[in-house]
N, C-alpha and C positions, 0 to 999 in steps of 0.2 A: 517460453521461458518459465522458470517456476517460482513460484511468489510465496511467499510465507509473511503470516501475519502475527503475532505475538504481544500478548501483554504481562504484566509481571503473573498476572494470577493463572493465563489460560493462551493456548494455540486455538485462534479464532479462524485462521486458514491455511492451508496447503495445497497446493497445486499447480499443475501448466493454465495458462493464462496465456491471451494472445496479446493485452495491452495492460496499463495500469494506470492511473492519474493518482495525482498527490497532492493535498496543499500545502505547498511547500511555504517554509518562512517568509522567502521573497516573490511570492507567487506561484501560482497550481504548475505542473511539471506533468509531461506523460512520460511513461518510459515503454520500450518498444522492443524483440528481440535483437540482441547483438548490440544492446546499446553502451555505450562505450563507461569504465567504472565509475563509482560516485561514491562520496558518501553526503549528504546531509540534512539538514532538520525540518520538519514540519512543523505545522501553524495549526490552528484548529480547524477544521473542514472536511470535506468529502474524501475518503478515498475511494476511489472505482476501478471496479477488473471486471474484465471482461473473459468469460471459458469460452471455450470452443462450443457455437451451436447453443449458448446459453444465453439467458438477460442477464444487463449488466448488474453486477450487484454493486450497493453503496453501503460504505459506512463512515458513520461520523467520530471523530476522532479529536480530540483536545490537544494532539502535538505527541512530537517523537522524532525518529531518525530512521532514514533509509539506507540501506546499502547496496549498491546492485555491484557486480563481478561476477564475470562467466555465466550469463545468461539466467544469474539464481538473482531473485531479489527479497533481501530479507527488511523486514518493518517489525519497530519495535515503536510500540505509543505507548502511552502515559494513561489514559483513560479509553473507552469506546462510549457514548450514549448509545440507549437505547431510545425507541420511539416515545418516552414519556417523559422525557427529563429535556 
């Protein structure tokens, strides 16, 4: 599936991805290919994906919204920390 990560300033990702996780407002959520539509919001926490043949990457996120349809999943947050903050 392909995952797009986005914040007001900058595109932080793009790409096929074989999983995703989210922290969602009501708790963490994975999404998978073929997974059926959605839209809703995030909490502050991990997001994780996983590429093909890759480690997983993580990043930390202060909150936003998901939307998956048709095997694309698009994420729009509000802030990203970096390791010092």
């Amino acid at each position: 599936m392909f995952l797009e990560i986005v914040t007001p300033d900058e595109k932080v990702f793009e790409g096929e991805v074989l999983s995703a996780s989210f922290p969602g407002s009501d708790g963490s959520f994975q999404i998978l290919n073929n997974h059926a539509p959605m839209v809703t919001t995030l909490g502050k926490g991990d997001i994780r994906y996983q590429e093909e043949k890759k480690d997983e990457i993580h990043i930390l996120v202060e909150g936003g919204v998901v939307e998956v349809l048709n095997n694309k999943v698009n994420v729009l947050v509000e802030k990203i920390f970096d390791d010092n903050e």
